[in-house]
C-alpha positions in Angstrom: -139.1 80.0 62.7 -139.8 83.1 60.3 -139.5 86.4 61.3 -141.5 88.9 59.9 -140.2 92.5 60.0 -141.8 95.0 61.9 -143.7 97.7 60.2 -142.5 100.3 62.9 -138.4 99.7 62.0 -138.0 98.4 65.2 -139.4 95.5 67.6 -139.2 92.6 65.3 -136.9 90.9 68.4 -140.0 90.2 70.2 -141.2 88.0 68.0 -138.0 85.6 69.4 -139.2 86.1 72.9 -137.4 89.4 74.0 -138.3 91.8 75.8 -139.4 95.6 74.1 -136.3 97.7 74.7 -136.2 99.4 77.7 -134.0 102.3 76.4 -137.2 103.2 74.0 -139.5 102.6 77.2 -137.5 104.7 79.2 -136.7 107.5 77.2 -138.8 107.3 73.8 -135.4 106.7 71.9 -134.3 104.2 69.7 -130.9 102.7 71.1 -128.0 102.3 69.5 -128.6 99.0 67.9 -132.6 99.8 67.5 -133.7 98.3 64.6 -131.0 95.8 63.9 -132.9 92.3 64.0 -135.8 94.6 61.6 -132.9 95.1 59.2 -131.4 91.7 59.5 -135.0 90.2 58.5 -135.8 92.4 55.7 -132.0 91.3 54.3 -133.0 87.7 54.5 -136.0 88.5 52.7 -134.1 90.1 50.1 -135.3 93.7 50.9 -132.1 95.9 51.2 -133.9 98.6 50.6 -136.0 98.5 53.8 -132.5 97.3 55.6 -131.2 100.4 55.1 -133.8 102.7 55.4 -134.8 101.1 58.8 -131.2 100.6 60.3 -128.1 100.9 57.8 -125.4 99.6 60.3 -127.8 96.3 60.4 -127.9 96.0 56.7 -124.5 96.5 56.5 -124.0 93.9 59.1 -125.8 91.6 57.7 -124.3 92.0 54.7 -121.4 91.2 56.3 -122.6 87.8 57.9 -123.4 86.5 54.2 -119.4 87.0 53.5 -118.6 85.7 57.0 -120.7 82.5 56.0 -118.9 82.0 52.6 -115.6 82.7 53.8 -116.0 79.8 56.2 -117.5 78.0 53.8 -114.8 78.3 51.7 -112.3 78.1 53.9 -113.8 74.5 55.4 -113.8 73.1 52.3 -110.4 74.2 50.6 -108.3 74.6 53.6 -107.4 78.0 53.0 -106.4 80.4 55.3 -108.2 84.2 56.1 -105.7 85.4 59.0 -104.4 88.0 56.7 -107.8 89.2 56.2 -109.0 88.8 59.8 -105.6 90.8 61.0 -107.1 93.6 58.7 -110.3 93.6 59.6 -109.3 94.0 63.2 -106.8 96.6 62.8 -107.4 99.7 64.9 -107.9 101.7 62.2 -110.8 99.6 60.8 -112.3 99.1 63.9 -112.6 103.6 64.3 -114.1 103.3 60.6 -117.1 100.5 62.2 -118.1 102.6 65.4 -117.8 105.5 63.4 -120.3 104.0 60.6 -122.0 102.8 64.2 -122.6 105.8 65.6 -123.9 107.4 62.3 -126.5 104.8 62.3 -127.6 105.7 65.4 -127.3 109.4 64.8 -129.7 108.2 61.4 -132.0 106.1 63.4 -132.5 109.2 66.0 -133.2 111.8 63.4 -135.8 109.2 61.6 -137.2 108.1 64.8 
């Protein structure tokens, strides 16, 4: 299945199924992860550009799943071992620094809504 990013920078989930967000039906807001799956498409289509502009916490993100997948990948293959890098991922302090960068996004998405 290909998803096709939405032209609005946000809604491209309904083309899996799901329902429109009730957050922007209810309040005529984007929510905190509005525009996410928009992001995530335009980075698999090799359009970071439009990632950020549209959601940058999603384009970071997905971003971030591309190392995820090659760091397994790796690590199936050789053996290796990531827990020093997963114990410093999920220290505190680098968990403030995500919903920090988190609530940015939103605060971005609001002001470009």
């Amino acid at each position: 299945m290909a998803l096709h990013p939405s032209d609005e920078g946000h809604g491209t989930h309904t083309q899996l199924g799901m329902p429109a967000c009730g957050w922007v039906i209810a309040f005529n807001k984007p929510c905190p992860t509005c525009g996410m799956t928009t992001a995530f498409t335009h980075a698999a289509h090799g359009r970071f550009a439009d990632a950020l502009a549209d959601q940058p916490m999603g384009a970071l993100l997905a971003l971030i799943s591309a190392a995820v997948f090659w760091a397994g990948l790796h690590t199936a293959i050789t053996g290796c071992r990531l827990d020093r890098l997963v114990r410093m991922v999920l220290a505190p302090r680098t968990l403030w620094i995500a919903a920090a960068l988190a609530a940015g996004a939103w605060g971005y998405k609001l002001l470009t809504w």
